[in-house]
C-alpha positions as a printed Julia matrix, in Angstrom:
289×3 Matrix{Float64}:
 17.4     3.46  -31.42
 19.46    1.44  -29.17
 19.02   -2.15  -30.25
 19.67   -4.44  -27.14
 21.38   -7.43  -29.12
 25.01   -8.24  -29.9
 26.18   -9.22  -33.51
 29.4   -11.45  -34.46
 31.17  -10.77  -37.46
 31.7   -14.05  -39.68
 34.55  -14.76  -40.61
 34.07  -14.29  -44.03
 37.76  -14.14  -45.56
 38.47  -17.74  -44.04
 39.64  -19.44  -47.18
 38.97  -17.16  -50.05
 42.34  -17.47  -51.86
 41.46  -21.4   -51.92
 37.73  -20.89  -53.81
 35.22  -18.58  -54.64
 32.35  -21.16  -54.99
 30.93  -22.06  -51.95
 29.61  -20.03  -48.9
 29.43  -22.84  -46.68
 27.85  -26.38  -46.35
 25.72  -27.9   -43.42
 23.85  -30.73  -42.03
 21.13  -30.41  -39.55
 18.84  -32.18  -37.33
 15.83  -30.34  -35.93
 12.95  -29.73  -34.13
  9.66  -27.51  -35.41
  7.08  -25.89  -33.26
  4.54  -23.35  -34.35
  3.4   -20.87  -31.53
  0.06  -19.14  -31.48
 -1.51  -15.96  -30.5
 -1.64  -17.01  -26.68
  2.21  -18.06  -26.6
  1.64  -21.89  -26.49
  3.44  -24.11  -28.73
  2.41  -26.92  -30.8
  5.34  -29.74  -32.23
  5.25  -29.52  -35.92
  8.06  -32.37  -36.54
 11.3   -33.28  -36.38
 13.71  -32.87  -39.47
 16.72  -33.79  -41.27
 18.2   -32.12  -44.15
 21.41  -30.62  -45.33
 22.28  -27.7   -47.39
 24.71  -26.34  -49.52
 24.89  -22.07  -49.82
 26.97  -20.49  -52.8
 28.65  -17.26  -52.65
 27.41  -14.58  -55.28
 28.09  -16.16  -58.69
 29.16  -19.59  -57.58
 28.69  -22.81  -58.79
 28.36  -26.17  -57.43
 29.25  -29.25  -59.93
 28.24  -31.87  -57.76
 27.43  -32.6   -54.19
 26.78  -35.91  -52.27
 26.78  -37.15  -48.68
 26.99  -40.14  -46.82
 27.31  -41.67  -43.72
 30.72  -43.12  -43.02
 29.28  -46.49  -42.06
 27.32  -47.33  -45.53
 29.6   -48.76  -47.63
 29.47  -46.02  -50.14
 26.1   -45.72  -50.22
 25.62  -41.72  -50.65
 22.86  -38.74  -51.88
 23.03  -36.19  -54.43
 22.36  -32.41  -53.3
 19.9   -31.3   -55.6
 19.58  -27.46  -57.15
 16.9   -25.81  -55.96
 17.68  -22.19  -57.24
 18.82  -20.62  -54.35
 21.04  -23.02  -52.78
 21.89  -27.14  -52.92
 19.35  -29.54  -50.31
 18.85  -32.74  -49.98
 15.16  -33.77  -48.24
 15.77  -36.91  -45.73
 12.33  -36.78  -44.08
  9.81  -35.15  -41.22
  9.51  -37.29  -38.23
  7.33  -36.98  -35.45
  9.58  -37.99  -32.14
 12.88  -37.19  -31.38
 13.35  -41.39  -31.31
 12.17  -41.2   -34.69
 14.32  -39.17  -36.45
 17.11  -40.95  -34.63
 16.3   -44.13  -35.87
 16.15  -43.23  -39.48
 19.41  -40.76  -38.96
 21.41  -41.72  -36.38
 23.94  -39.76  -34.43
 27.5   -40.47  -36.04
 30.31  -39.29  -38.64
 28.46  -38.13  -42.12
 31.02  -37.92  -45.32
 30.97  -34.8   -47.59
 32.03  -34.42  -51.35
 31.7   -31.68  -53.13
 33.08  -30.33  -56.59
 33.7   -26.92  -58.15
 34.76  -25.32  -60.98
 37.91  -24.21  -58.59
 38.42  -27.27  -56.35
 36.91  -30.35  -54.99
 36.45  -31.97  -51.33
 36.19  -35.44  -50.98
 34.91  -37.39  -48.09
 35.04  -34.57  -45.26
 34.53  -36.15  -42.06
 31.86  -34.34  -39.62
 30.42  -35.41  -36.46
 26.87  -35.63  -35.36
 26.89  -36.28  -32.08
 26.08  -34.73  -28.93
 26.9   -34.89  -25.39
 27.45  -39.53  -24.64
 26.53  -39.64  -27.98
 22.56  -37.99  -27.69
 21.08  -36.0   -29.59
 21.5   -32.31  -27.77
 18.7   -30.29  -29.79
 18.07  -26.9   -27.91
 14.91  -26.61  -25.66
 11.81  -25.19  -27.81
 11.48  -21.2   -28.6
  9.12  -19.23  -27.35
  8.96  -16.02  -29.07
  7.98  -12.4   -27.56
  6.64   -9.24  -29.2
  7.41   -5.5   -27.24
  6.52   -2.07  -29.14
  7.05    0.88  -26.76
  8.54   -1.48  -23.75
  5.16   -3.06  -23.91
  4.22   -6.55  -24.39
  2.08   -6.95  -27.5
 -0.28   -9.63  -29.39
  0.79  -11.13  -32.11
 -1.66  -10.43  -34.1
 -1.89   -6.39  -33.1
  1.28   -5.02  -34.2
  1.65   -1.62  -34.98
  3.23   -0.99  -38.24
  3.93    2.49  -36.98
  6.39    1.85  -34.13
  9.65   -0.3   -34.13
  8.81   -4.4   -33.32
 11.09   -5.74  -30.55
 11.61   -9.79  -31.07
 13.16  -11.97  -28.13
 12.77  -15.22  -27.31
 13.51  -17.68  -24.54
 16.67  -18.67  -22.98
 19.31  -20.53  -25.7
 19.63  -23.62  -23.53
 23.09  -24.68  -24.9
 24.4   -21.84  -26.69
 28.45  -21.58  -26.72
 31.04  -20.44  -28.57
 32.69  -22.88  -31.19
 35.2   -24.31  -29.37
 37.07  -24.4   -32.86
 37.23  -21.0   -33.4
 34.85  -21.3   -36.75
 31.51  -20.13  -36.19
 29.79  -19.75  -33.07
 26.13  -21.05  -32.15
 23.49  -18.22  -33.9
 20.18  -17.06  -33.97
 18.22  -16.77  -37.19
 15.11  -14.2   -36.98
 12.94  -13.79  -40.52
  9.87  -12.51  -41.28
  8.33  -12.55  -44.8
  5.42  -10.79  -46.08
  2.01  -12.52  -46.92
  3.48  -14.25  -50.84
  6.7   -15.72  -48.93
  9.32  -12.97  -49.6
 11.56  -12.3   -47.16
 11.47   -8.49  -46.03
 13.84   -9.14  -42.59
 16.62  -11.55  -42.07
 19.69  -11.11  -39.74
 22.3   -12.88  -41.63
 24.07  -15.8   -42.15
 27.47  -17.37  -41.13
 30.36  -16.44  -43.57
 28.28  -13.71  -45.65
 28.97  -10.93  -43.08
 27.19  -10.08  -39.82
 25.23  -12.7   -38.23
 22.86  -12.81  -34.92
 24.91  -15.45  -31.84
 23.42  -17.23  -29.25
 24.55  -14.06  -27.12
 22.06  -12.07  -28.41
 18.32  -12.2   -26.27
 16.31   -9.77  -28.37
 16.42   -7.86  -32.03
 14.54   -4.83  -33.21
 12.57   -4.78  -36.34
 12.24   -0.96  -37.91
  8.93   -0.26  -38.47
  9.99    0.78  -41.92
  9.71   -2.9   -43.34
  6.05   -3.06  -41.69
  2.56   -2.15  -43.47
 -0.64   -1.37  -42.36
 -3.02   -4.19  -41.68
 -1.1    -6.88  -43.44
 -0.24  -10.79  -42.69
  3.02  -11.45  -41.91
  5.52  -15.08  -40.89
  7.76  -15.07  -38.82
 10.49  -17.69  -37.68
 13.05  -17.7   -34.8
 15.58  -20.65  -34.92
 18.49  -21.93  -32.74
 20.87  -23.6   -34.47
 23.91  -25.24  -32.07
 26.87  -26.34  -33.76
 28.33  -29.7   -33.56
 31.42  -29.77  -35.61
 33.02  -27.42  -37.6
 36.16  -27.39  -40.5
 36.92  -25.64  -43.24
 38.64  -27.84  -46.13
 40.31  -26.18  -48.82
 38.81  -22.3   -48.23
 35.22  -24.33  -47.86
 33.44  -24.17  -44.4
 31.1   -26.6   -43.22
 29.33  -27.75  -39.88
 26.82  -29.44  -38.39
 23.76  -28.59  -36.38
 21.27  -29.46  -33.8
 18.56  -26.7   -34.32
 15.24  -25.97  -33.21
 12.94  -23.21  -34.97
  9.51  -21.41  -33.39
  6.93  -19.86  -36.67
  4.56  -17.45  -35.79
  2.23  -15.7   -37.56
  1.75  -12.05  -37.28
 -0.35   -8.84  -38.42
 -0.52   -5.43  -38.49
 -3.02   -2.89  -36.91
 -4.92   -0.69  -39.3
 -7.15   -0.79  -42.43
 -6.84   -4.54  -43.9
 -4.97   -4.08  -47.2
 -4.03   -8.13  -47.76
 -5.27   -8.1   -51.77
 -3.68  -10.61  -53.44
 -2.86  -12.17  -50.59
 -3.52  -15.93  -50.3
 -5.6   -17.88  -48.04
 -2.84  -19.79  -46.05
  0.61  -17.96  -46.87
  3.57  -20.45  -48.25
  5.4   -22.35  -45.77
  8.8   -20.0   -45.15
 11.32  -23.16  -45.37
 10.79  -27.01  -45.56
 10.43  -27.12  -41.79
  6.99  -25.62  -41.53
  4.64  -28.2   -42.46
  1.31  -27.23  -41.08
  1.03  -25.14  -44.26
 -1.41  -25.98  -46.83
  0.8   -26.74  -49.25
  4.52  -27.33  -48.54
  6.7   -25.56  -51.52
 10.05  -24.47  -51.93
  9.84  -20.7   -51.23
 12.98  -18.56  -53.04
């Protein structure tokens, strides 16, 4: 099949005589919205985190960040099995989060087995100095060049996912990594069974990219499924010593799907886990690997 999307390869050699530790490091500020059935969208929160993502077999010593204007005043990144975070809070305006976090230079330091970066300098800041989040996502469902429901799909024909217009999407000016598109969907317990990649571990979705196909392969019969599209627009970019980093304004949509046919959801729980720390109308917010 066709798929009508376009796919960027990462630059994934950038560096790799320098270290083999770290994938890449980045700090984002966000916006969460959880769609419905019907298509209309409901403001979850806004966010602030940061992450750091090993490559296969690395390790991370230590990690801490800081803005440049706080007199040394910085956090630790703290393991959470699958890569490094650090929580700095849900907020419920835009105003909000700016208040608490605002726009500005943020410090990184970070420490390998194989080398160490100390006080990186990266920029938060968009366009006379605002905060340039992308417009909310709304997502779209087509099987057989028809629009379908959400909560009809047939898990025996290939699931088309778009989504509205990228409203600032670009390259990276810096040649780094370019603006992307994250799509997942994870079954019913939280395990991811779709992702299209990430920056600087091979192929990854780009802001070019309007719609991505889903093989019906990774679908089952009446079954619960989450699904996330997110938007994240890069601010800055550098690579230090072989290590990449960036930062992000990002937006994400969640929707909840499921699959036509007999219900087979045993085991299943009542609310399935949140599928990252931005979806917080779960019933219980967790840490999902």
């Amino acid at each position: 099949m066709k798929r009508a999307f376009l796919f960027t390869l990462a630059m994934t050699g950038i560096g790799c005589a320098e270290q083999s530790d770290i994938s890449f490091f980045v700090l984002v500020k966000s916006s969460n919205y959880a769609q419905d059935s019907i298509g209309e969208l409901r403001l979850l929160n806004y966010h602030f985190f940061s992450e750091v993502f090993l490559q296969p077999d690395g390790v991370l010593e230590s990690g801490r960040l800081q803005r440049a204007d706080t007199d040394g005043a910085s956090l630790e990144y703290e393991d959470r099995g699958d890569n490094f975070y650090i929580e700095m809070g849900h907020f419920e305006s835009q105003e909000a989060v700016d208040q608490a976090h605002p726009n500005g230079t943020y410090l990184f330091s970070l420490t390998t087995p194989g080398v160490q970066i100390r006080e990186v300098p990266l920029e938060l800041v968009g366009p006379s100095g605002q905060t340039d989040i992308p417009a909310p996502i709304t997502i779209s469902l087509m099987q057989a060049g028809l629009k379908i429901s959400p909560i009809a799909v047939d898990p025996d024909q290939d699931l088309v996912v778009g989504w509205s217009e990228y409203s600032n999407g670009r390259s990276d000016p810096r040649g780094i990594v370019d603006d992307m598109i994250f799509v997942v969907v994870a079954d019913c317990h939280g395990e991811r069974i779709f992702h299209t990649g990430l920056p600087f571990q091979g192929q990854y979705s780009t802001y070019r990219s309007r719609e991505i196909s889903i093989e019906s392969q990774h679908l089952t019969a009446g079954q619960p499924y989450s699904a996330f599209v997110e938007f994240p627009h890069v601010v800055d970019s550098k690579v230090t010593r072989g290590v990449p980093g960036f930062t992000s304004y990002a937006t994400a949509t969640y929707l909840d799907l499921h699959t036509t046919g007999p219900i087979s959801n045993a085991g299943c729980p009542d609310v399935p886990p949140p599928m990252d720390t931005g979806q917080t109308d779960r019933k219980e917010l967790q840490r999902v690997p």
